[in-house]
C-alpha positions in Angstrom: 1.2 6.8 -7.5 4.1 7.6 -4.6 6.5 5.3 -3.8 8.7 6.1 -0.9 11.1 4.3 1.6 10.4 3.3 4.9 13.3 3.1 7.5 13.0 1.7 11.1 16.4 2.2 12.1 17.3 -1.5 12.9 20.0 -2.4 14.6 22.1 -5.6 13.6 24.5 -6.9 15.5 28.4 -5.1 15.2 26.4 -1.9 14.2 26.1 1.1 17.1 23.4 2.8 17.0 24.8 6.4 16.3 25.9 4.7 13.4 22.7 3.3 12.0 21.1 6.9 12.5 23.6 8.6 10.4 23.3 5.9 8.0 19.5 6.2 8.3 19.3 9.9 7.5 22.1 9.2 4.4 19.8 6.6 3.2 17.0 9.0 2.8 19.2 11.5 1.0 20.0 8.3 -1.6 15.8 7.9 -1.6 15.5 11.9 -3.0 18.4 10.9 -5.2 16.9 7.9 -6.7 13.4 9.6 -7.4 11.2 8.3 -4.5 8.6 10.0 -3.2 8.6 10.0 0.2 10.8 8.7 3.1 9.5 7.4 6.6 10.6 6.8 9.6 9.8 4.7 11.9 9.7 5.1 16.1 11.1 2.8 18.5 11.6 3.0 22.4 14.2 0.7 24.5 14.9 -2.2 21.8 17.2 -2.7 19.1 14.6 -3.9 16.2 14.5 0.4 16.2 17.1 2.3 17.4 14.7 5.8 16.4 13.2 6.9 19.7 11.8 10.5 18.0 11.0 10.0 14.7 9.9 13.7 14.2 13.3 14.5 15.8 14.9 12.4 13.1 12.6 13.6 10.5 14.0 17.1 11.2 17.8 16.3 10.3 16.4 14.3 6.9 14.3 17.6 5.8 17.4 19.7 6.5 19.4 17.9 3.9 17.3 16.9 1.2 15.0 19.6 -0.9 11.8 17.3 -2.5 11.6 14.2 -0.9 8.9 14.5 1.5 9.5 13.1 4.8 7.1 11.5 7.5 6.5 9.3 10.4 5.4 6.3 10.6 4.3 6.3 13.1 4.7 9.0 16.3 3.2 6.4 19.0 0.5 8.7 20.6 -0.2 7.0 23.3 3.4 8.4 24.8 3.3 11.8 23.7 0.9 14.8 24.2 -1.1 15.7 21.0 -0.6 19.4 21.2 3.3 18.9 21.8 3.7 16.8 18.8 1.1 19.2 16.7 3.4 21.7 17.8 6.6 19.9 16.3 4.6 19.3 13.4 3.8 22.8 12.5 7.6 23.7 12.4 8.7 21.1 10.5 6.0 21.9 8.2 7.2 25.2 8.0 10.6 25.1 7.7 10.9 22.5 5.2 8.0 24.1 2.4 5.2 21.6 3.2 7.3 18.6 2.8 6.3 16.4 6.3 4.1 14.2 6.7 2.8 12.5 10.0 1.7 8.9 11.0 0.5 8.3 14.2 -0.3 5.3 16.1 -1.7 3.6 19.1 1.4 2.0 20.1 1.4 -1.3 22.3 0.9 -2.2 26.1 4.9 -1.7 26.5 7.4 -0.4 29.1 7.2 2.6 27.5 4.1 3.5 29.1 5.5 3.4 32.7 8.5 5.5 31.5 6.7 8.2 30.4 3.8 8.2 32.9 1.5 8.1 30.2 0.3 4.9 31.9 -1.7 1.8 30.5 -5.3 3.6 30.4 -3.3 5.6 27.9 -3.1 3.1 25.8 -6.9 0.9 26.2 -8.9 4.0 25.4 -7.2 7.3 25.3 -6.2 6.7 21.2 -9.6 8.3 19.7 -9.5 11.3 22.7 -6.1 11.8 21.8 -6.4 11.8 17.8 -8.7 14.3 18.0 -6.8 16.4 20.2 -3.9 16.3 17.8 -6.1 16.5 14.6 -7.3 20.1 16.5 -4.5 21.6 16.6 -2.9 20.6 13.4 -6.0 22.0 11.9 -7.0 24.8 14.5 -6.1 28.4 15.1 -6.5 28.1 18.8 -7.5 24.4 20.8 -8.9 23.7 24.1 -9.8 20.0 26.1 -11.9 18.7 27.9 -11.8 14.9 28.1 -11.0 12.2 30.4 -7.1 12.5 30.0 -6.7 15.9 28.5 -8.0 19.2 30.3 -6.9 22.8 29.7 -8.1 26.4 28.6 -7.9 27.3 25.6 -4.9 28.5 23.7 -3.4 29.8 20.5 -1.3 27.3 18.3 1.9 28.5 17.5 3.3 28.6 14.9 0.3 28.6 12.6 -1.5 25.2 12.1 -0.1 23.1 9.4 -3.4 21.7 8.3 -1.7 17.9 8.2 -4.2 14.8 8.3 -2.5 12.6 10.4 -1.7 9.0 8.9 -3.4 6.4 11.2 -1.1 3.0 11.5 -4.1 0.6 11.5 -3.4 -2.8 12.6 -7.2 -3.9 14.1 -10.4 -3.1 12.2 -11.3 -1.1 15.8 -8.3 1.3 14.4 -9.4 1.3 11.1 -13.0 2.4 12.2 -11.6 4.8 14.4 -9.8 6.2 11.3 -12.7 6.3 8.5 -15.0 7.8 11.4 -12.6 10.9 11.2 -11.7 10.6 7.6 -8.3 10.0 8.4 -6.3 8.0 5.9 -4.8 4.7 7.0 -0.8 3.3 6.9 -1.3 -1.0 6.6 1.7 -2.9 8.1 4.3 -4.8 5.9 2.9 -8.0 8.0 0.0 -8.7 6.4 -0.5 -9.2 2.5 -2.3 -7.6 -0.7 -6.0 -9.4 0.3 -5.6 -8.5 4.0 -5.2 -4.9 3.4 -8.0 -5.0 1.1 -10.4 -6.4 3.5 -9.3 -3.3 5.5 -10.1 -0.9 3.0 -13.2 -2.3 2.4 -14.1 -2.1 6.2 -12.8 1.6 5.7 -15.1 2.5 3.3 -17.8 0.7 4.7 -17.4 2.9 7.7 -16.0 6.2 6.4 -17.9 9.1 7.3 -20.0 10.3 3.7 -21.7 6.4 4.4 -23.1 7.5 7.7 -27.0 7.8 8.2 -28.4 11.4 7.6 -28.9 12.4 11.7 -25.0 11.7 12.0 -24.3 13.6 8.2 -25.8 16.4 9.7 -23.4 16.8 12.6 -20.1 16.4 10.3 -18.7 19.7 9.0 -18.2 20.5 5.4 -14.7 20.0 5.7 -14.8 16.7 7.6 -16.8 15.3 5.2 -14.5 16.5 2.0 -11.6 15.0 4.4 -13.1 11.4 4.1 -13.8 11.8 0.5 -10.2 12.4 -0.1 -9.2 9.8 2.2 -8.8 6.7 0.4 -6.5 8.3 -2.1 -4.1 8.9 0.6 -4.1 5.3 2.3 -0.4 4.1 2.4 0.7 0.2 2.5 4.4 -0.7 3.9 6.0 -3.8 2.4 9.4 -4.9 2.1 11.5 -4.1 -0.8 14.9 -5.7 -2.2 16.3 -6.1 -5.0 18.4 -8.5 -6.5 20.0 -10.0 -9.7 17.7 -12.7 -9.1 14.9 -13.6 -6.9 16.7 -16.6 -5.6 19.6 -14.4 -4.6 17.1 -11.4 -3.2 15.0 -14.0 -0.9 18.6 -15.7 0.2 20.2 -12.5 1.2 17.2 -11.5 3.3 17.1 -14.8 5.3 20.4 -15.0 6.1 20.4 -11.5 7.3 17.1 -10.0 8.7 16.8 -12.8 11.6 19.7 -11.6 13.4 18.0 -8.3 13.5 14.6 -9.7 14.1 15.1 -12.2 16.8 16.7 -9.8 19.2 14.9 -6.9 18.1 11.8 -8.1 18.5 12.6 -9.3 22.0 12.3 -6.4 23.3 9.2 -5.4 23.0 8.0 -5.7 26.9 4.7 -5.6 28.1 4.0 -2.6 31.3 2.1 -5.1 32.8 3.1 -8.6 32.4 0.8 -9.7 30.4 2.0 -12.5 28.0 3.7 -11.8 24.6 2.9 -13.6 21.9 6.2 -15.3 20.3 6.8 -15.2 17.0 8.6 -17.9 14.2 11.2 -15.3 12.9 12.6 -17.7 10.5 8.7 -18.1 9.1 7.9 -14.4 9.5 11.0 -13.4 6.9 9.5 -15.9 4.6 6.2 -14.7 4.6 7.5 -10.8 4.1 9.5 -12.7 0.8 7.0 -14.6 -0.5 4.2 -11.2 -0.2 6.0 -8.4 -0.8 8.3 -7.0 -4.3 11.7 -9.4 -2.8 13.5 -10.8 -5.8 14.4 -9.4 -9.6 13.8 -6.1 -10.9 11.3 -7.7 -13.2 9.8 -9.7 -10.0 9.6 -6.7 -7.8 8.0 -5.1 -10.7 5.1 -7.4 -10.8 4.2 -8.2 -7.3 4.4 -4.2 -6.6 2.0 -3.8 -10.0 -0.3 -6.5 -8.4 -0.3 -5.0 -5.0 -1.9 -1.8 -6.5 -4.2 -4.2 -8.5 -5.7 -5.7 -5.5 -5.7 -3.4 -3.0 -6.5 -0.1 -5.4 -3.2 1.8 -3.1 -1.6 4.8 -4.5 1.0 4.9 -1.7 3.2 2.5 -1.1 6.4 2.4 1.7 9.2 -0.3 1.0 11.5 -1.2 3.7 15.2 -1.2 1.8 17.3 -1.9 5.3 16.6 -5.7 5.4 20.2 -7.0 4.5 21.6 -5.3 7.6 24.6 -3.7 5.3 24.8 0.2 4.9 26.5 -0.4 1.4 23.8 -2.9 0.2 21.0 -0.6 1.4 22.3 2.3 -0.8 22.8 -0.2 -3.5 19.0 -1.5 -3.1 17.5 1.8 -3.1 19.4 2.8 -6.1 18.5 -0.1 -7.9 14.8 0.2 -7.0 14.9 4.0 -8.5 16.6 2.8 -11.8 15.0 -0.7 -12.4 11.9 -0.5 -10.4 10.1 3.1 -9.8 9.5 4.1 -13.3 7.7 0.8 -14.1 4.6 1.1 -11.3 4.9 4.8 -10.7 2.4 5.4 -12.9 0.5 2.3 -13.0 
Protein backbone atom coordinates (compact mmCIF):
# COMPACT_ATOMS: atom_id res chain seq x y z
CA UNK A 1 0.00 0.00 0.00
CA UNK A 2 1.39 3.87 -0.91
CA UNK A 3 -0.31 6.66 0.25
CA UNK A 4 0.80 9.94 -1.10
CA UNK A 5 -0.44 13.59 -1.33
CA UNK A 6 -1.84 15.20 -4.19
CA UNK A 7 -1.46 19.01 -4.55
CA UNK A 8 -3.11 21.19 -7.32
CA UNK A 9 -1.79 24.32 -6.35
CA UNK A 10 -5.23 26.20 -5.70
CA UNK A 11 -5.41 29.47 -5.41
CA UNK A 12 -7.90 31.13 -2.69
CA UNK A 13 -8.57 34.30 -2.58
CA UNK A 14 -5.85 36.92 -0.58
CA UNK A 15 -3.16 34.18 -1.62
CA UNK A 16 -0.59 35.17 -4.73
CA UNK A 17 0.28 32.70 -6.53
CA UNK A 18 4.11 32.74 -6.04
CA UNK A 19 3.03 32.17 -2.73
CA UNK A 20 0.95 29.05 -3.05
CA UNK A 21 3.91 27.49 -5.17
CA UNK A 22 6.42 27.90 -2.42
CA UNK A 23 3.92 26.72 -0.12
CA UNK A 24 3.16 23.92 -2.50
CA UNK A 25 6.76 22.61 -2.75
CA UNK A 26 7.04 23.10 1.36
CA UNK A 27 4.08 21.04 1.70
CA UNK A 28 5.65 18.11 -0.09
CA UNK A 29 8.72 18.47 2.02
CA UNK A 30 6.16 18.06 5.31
CA UNK A 31 4.55 14.84 3.04
CA UNK A 32 8.47 13.02 3.06
CA UNK A 33 8.48 14.24 6.70
CA UNK A 34 5.25 12.68 7.73
CA UNK A 35 6.04 9.16 5.99
CA UNK A 36 3.95 9.38 2.73
CA UNK A 37 4.76 7.87 -0.14
CA UNK A 38 4.45 9.84 -2.83
CA UNK A 39 3.58 13.47 -3.67
CA UNK A 40 1.72 14.75 -6.88
CA UNK A 41 1.20 17.55 -8.61
CA UNK A 42 -1.20 18.58 -10.41
CA UNK A 43 -1.13 20.95 -13.89
CA UNK A 44 -3.16 23.83 -14.57
CA UNK A 45 -3.19 26.54 -17.39
CA UNK A 46 -4.87 30.18 -17.20
CA UNK A 47 -7.20 29.67 -14.03
CA UNK A 48 -6.89 29.97 -10.50
CA UNK A 49 -8.44 26.43 -9.29
CA UNK A 50 -4.37 25.56 -10.30
CA UNK A 51 -1.99 28.07 -10.26
CA UNK A 52 0.86 24.92 -11.55
CA UNK A 53 1.23 25.50 -15.33
CA UNK A 54 4.46 22.79 -15.48
CA UNK A 55 3.98 20.34 -13.18
CA UNK A 56 7.25 18.48 -14.21
CA UNK A 57 8.87 21.97 -13.78
CA UNK A 58 7.51 22.02 -10.22
CA UNK A 59 8.17 18.44 -9.77
CA UNK A 60 11.92 19.37 -10.27
CA UNK A 61 12.20 21.95 -7.23
CA UNK A 62 10.20 19.19 -4.88
CA UNK A 63 12.85 16.30 -5.96
CA UNK A 64 15.72 18.79 -5.16
CA UNK A 65 14.67 19.13 -1.64
CA UNK A 66 13.42 16.07 -0.44
CA UNK A 67 15.54 12.56 -0.57
CA UNK A 68 12.55 9.56 -0.55
CA UNK A 69 9.43 10.78 -1.27
CA UNK A 70 8.76 10.06 -4.66
CA UNK A 71 7.39 12.76 -6.77
CA UNK A 72 4.97 12.67 -9.85
CA UNK A 73 2.41 14.31 -12.10
CA UNK A 74 -0.76 14.10 -12.09
CA UNK A 75 -1.20 14.74 -14.75
CA UNK A 76 1.24 16.46 -17.74
CA UNK A 77 -1.97 17.30 -20.16
CA UNK A 78 -0.55 15.67 -23.44
CA UNK A 79 -2.60 17.11 -25.62
CA UNK A 80 -0.46 20.54 -25.17
CA UNK A 81 2.92 19.17 -25.08
CA UNK A 82 5.12 17.10 -27.45
CA UNK A 83 5.67 13.51 -26.20
CA UNK A 84 9.32 13.35 -26.83
CA UNK A 85 9.86 16.90 -25.13
CA UNK A 86 8.18 15.78 -21.96
CA UNK A 87 10.00 12.03 -22.33
CA UNK A 88 12.89 14.11 -22.46
CA UNK A 89 12.17 16.08 -19.08
CA UNK A 90 11.28 12.87 -17.77
CA UNK A 91 14.53 11.12 -18.25
CA UNK A 92 16.34 13.87 -16.30
CA UNK A 93 14.33 14.09 -13.54
CA UNK A 94 14.59 10.40 -13.35
CA UNK A 95 18.06 10.74 -13.30
CA UNK A 96 18.90 13.18 -11.18
CA UNK A 97 16.68 12.43 -8.37
CA UNK A 98 17.66 8.24 -8.06
CA UNK A 99 14.48 6.83 -9.73
CA UNK A 100 12.17 8.82 -7.53
CA UNK A 101 9.47 10.48 -10.47
CA UNK A 102 6.80 9.40 -11.46
CA UNK A 103 4.58 10.65 -14.48
CA UNK A 104 0.72 10.96 -15.04
CA UNK A 105 -0.41 11.99 -18.16
CA UNK A 106 -3.74 12.99 -19.49
CA UNK A 107 -5.97 14.01 -22.30
CA UNK A 108 -6.72 17.30 -21.00
CA UNK A 109 -10.05 19.20 -22.05
CA UNK A 110 -11.32 21.13 -25.17
CA UNK A 111 -9.85 24.47 -23.39
CA UNK A 112 -8.14 27.71 -24.39
CA UNK A 113 -5.15 26.14 -23.85
CA UNK A 114 -5.23 24.44 -27.08
CA UNK A 115 -5.29 27.75 -29.16
CA UNK A 116 -2.37 28.98 -27.02
CA UNK A 117 -0.12 26.47 -27.70
CA UNK A 118 -1.13 25.64 -31.41
CA UNK A 119 -1.63 22.28 -30.49
CA UNK A 120 -5.22 22.86 -31.74
CA UNK A 121 -8.64 21.04 -31.10
CA UNK A 122 -7.85 17.82 -33.32
CA UNK A 123 -5.16 17.61 -30.66
CA UNK A 124 -7.36 16.95 -28.31
CA UNK A 125 -10.50 14.54 -30.22
CA UNK A 126 -8.02 12.03 -31.43
CA UNK A 127 -4.45 12.68 -31.18
CA UNK A 128 -4.32 11.15 -27.16
CA UNK A 129 -3.64 7.24 -28.18
CA UNK A 130 -1.01 8.59 -31.19
CA UNK A 131 0.52 10.66 -28.71
CA UNK A 132 0.72 8.08 -25.74
CA UNK A 133 2.47 5.96 -27.71
CA UNK A 134 4.85 8.33 -28.86
CA UNK A 135 5.70 9.24 -25.31
CA UNK A 136 5.61 5.63 -23.95
CA UNK A 137 8.52 5.18 -27.03
CA UNK A 138 10.72 7.19 -25.84
CA UNK A 139 10.44 6.73 -22.17
CA UNK A 140 11.16 3.15 -22.96
CA UNK A 141 13.34 3.38 -26.29
CA UNK A 142 16.95 3.84 -27.03
CA UNK A 143 16.25 5.73 -30.19
CA UNK A 144 12.27 6.77 -31.49
CA UNK A 145 10.99 7.77 -34.82
CA UNK A 146 7.07 8.90 -36.06
CA UNK A 147 5.06 8.56 -38.35
CA UNK A 148 1.38 9.41 -37.63
CA UNK A 149 -1.14 11.85 -38.40
CA UNK A 150 0.28 14.63 -36.07
CA UNK A 151 3.71 13.44 -35.36
CA UNK A 152 6.40 12.88 -38.24
CA UNK A 153 10.18 12.78 -37.98
CA UNK A 154 13.41 10.61 -38.52
CA UNK A 155 14.56 8.84 -36.18
CA UNK A 156 16.72 9.87 -33.35
CA UNK A 157 18.64 8.90 -30.17
CA UNK A 158 17.00 9.68 -26.70
CA UNK A 159 19.05 11.58 -24.60
CA UNK A 160 19.75 11.10 -21.73
CA UNK A 161 19.10 7.34 -21.52
CA UNK A 162 15.42 6.30 -21.39
CA UNK A 163 14.00 6.14 -17.92
CA UNK A 164 11.86 3.13 -18.60
CA UNK A 165 8.64 5.02 -16.72
CA UNK A 166 5.01 3.63 -17.49
CA UNK A 167 3.15 6.69 -17.74
CA UNK A 168 0.06 7.08 -15.30
CA UNK A 169 -3.12 7.53 -17.49
CA UNK A 170 -5.78 10.07 -15.76
CA UNK A 171 -8.92 8.10 -16.80
CA UNK A 172 -12.03 9.87 -16.57
CA UNK A 173 -14.27 8.01 -19.66
CA UNK A 174 -14.24 4.22 -20.03
CA UNK A 175 -12.83 5.31 -23.86
CA UNK A 176 -9.61 6.46 -21.66
CA UNK A 177 -9.59 3.58 -19.67
CA UNK A 178 -9.61 1.27 -22.73
CA UNK A 179 -7.08 3.22 -24.20
CA UNK A 180 -5.04 2.55 -21.02
CA UNK A 181 -5.50 -1.41 -20.46
CA UNK A 182 -4.88 -1.76 -24.36
CA UNK A 183 -1.33 -0.56 -23.61
CA UNK A 184 -1.05 -1.88 -20.13
CA UNK A 185 -0.71 1.36 -18.72
CA UNK A 186 -1.93 1.82 -15.19
CA UNK A 187 -4.82 4.18 -14.54
CA UNK A 188 -4.98 7.56 -11.93
CA UNK A 189 -9.29 7.74 -11.02
CA UNK A 190 -10.35 11.28 -10.14
CA UNK A 191 -11.32 12.43 -6.49
CA UNK A 192 -14.93 13.09 -8.24
CA UNK A 193 -16.25 10.00 -8.43
CA UNK A 194 -16.60 7.38 -5.43
CA UNK A 195 -15.27 3.76 -4.20
CA UNK A 196 -18.04 1.82 -6.68
CA UNK A 197 -17.41 4.10 -9.59
CA UNK A 198 -13.84 3.41 -9.71
CA UNK A 199 -14.47 -0.10 -9.45
CA UNK A 200 -16.68 -0.39 -12.33
CA UNK A 201 -13.58 1.20 -13.97
CA UNK A 202 -11.29 -1.33 -12.94
CA UNK A 203 -13.39 -3.92 -13.92
CA UNK A 204 -13.75 -2.41 -17.47
CA UNK A 205 -9.77 -2.28 -17.22
CA UNK A 206 -9.37 -5.67 -16.77
CA UNK A 207 -11.97 -6.73 -18.98
CA UNK A 208 -9.97 -4.98 -21.63
CA UNK A 209 -6.28 -5.23 -20.52
CA UNK A 210 -4.12 -6.77 -22.99
CA UNK A 211 -3.32 -10.73 -21.52
CA UNK A 212 -7.53 -10.92 -22.20
CA UNK A 213 -7.14 -10.32 -25.82
CA UNK A 214 -7.95 -13.10 -28.40
CA UNK A 215 -4.79 -15.19 -29.56
CA UNK A 216 -4.35 -13.38 -33.30
CA UNK A 217 -3.94 -10.01 -31.30
CA UNK A 218 -1.67 -12.00 -28.22
CA UNK A 219 0.51 -12.81 -30.95
CA UNK A 220 1.34 -9.25 -31.98
CA UNK A 221 2.04 -7.93 -28.30
CA UNK A 222 5.64 -8.19 -27.12
CA UNK A 223 6.88 -10.02 -24.22
CA UNK A 224 7.33 -7.02 -22.36
CA UNK A 225 4.00 -5.43 -23.23
CA UNK A 226 2.27 -8.22 -22.08
CA UNK A 227 4.32 -8.42 -18.48
CA UNK A 228 3.46 -4.46 -18.46
CA UNK A 229 -0.42 -5.16 -18.30
CA UNK A 230 0.15 -7.94 -15.85
CA UNK A 231 1.66 -5.62 -13.51
CA UNK A 232 -0.67 -2.97 -14.28
CA UNK A 233 -3.45 -3.21 -11.90
CA UNK A 234 -1.06 -3.12 -9.02
CA UNK A 235 -0.07 0.29 -9.90
CA UNK A 236 -3.61 1.87 -10.49
CA UNK A 237 -3.80 5.13 -8.27
CA UNK A 238 -7.19 6.69 -6.84
CA UNK A 239 -7.22 10.56 -5.76
CA UNK A 240 -9.58 11.51 -2.95
CA UNK A 241 -9.69 14.18 -0.59
CA UNK A 242 -8.19 13.97 2.73
CA UNK A 243 -8.63 16.13 6.10
CA UNK A 244 -8.46 15.58 9.19
CA UNK A 245 -10.07 16.84 12.12
CA UNK A 246 -10.85 16.46 15.83
CA UNK A 247 -14.10 15.47 14.75
CA UNK A 248 -15.92 14.69 11.60
CA UNK A 249 -18.35 17.41 12.17
CA UNK A 250 -15.54 19.92 12.51
CA UNK A 251 -13.40 18.30 9.34
CA UNK A 252 -16.70 18.44 6.95
CA UNK A 253 -17.45 22.17 8.37
CA UNK A 254 -13.99 23.49 7.76
CA UNK A 255 -14.05 22.18 4.19
CA UNK A 256 -17.34 23.89 3.24
CA UNK A 257 -16.72 26.94 4.49
CA UNK A 258 -13.46 27.08 2.79
CA UNK A 259 -13.03 25.01 -0.49
CA UNK A 260 -16.07 26.99 -2.33
CA UNK A 261 -14.28 30.12 -2.47
CA UNK A 262 -11.57 28.23 -4.25
CA UNK A 263 -13.91 26.21 -6.35
CA UNK A 264 -16.38 28.63 -7.67
CA UNK A 265 -13.83 30.95 -9.22
CA UNK A 266 -11.44 28.30 -10.03
CA UNK A 267 -13.43 26.33 -11.72
CA UNK A 268 -14.70 29.23 -13.88
CA UNK A 269 -12.10 29.24 -15.75
CA UNK A 270 -11.89 26.47 -17.40
CA UNK A 271 -12.90 27.84 -21.09
CA UNK A 272 -13.70 25.96 -23.91
CA UNK A 273 -11.32 26.72 -27.54
CA UNK A 274 -14.39 26.58 -29.30
CA UNK A 275 -17.41 27.77 -27.58
CA UNK A 276 -18.94 24.94 -27.06
CA UNK A 277 -21.08 24.93 -23.83
CA UNK A 278 -19.74 24.18 -20.29
CA UNK A 279 -21.39 22.20 -18.15
CA UNK A 280 -21.99 24.24 -14.64
CA UNK A 281 -21.51 22.76 -11.70
CA UNK A 282 -23.40 22.96 -7.90
CA UNK A 283 -20.02 23.85 -5.98
CA UNK A 284 -21.85 23.85 -2.70
CA UNK A 285 -23.18 20.02 -3.67
CA UNK A 286 -19.88 19.01 -5.21
CA UNK A 287 -17.79 19.76 -1.70
CA UNK A 288 -20.48 17.67 -0.08
CA UNK A 289 -20.19 14.78 -2.18
CA UNK A 290 -16.08 14.94 -1.92
CA UNK A 291 -17.08 14.88 2.21
CA UNK A 292 -19.49 12.43 2.30
CA UNK A 293 -17.03 9.85 -0.17
CA UNK A 294 -13.81 10.42 0.70
CA UNK A 295 -11.55 9.93 4.45
CA UNK A 296 -12.99 13.89 5.62
CA UNK A 297 -13.64 13.73 9.34
CA UNK A 298 -11.76 11.97 12.60
CA UNK A 299 -8.63 10.16 12.50
CA UNK A 300 -10.65 7.08 13.34
CA UNK A 301 -13.29 8.20 10.37
CA UNK A 302 -10.64 8.84 7.90
CA UNK A 303 -9.24 5.54 8.98
CA UNK A 304 -12.32 3.57 7.93
CA UNK A 305 -13.54 5.13 4.78
CA UNK A 306 -9.76 4.97 3.48
CA UNK A 307 -9.75 1.04 4.76
CA UNK A 308 -13.02 0.63 2.87
CA UNK A 309 -11.86 2.37 -0.19
CA UNK A 310 -9.13 -0.35 -0.67
CA UNK A 311 -11.89 -2.91 0.27
CA UNK A 312 -14.01 -2.07 -2.65
CA UNK A 313 -12.00 -1.04 -5.20
CA UNK A 314 -8.87 -3.61 -4.40
CA UNK A 315 -6.30 -0.02 -4.89
CA UNK A 316 -2.89 -0.10 -3.61
CA UNK A 317 -2.27 3.64 -4.37
CA UNK A 318 -4.09 6.13 -3.14
CA UNK A 319 -3.50 10.33 -3.52
CA UNK A 320 -5.28 12.51 -0.86
CA UNK A 321 -5.74 16.08 -1.57
CA UNK A 322 -4.57 17.92 1.99
CA UNK A 323 -4.95 21.79 0.47
CA UNK A 324 -8.85 21.94 0.93
CA UNK A 325 -8.98 24.51 3.90
CA UNK A 326 -7.22 27.06 1.80
CA UNK A 327 -4.67 27.81 4.94
CA UNK A 328 -0.87 27.08 4.55
CA UNK A 329 -0.68 26.40 8.40
CA UNK A 330 -3.75 24.04 8.46
CA UNK A 331 -2.43 22.14 5.39
CA UNK A 332 0.87 21.38 7.27
CA UNK A 333 -1.18 20.57 10.24
CA UNK A 334 -3.43 18.12 8.07
CA UNK A 335 -0.66 16.29 6.51
CA UNK A 336 1.03 15.88 9.84
CA UNK A 337 -1.84 14.66 11.38
CA UNK A 338 -2.69 12.14 8.54
CA UNK A 339 1.16 10.66 8.95
CA UNK A 340 0.76 10.30 12.85
CA UNK A 341 -3.07 9.27 13.21
CA UNK A 342 -3.85 8.01 9.85
CA UNK A 343 -0.95 6.35 7.56
CA UNK A 344 0.13 3.61 9.87
CA UNK A 345 -3.48 2.29 10.21
CA UNK A 346 -4.23 1.50 6.15
CA UNK A 347 -0.60 1.41 5.00
CA UNK A 348 -0.51 -1.95 5.26
CA UNK A 349 -4.01 -2.99 5.02
Amino acid sequence: MRIGIFLVGALFPGQTSGEVLRNTVETVVAAERAGFHDAWLAEHHFMSYGVIPSAVTLAGVALGRTSRIHVGTAVSVLSTRHPVALAEEAAILHHTSGGRFELGVGRGGPWVDLEVFGTGLPRFDRGFAESLDLLSAALTRESVSADGEFFRFREVPMTPSPPRLRPVVACTSGETADVAAARGLPMLLGMHVGDDEKAAMLARYQDRAMPRCSPPRAQTLTAEQIAAADTASADHVGAAVGFVADTTEDAVAELKRAMPRWLRPGLAGYVPVDGRPRAARDVDAYVDLLCRIHPVGSPEHCVRVMRETLRTTGLTRLILLVEGAGDHRRTLENVARLGREVLPHVSGA
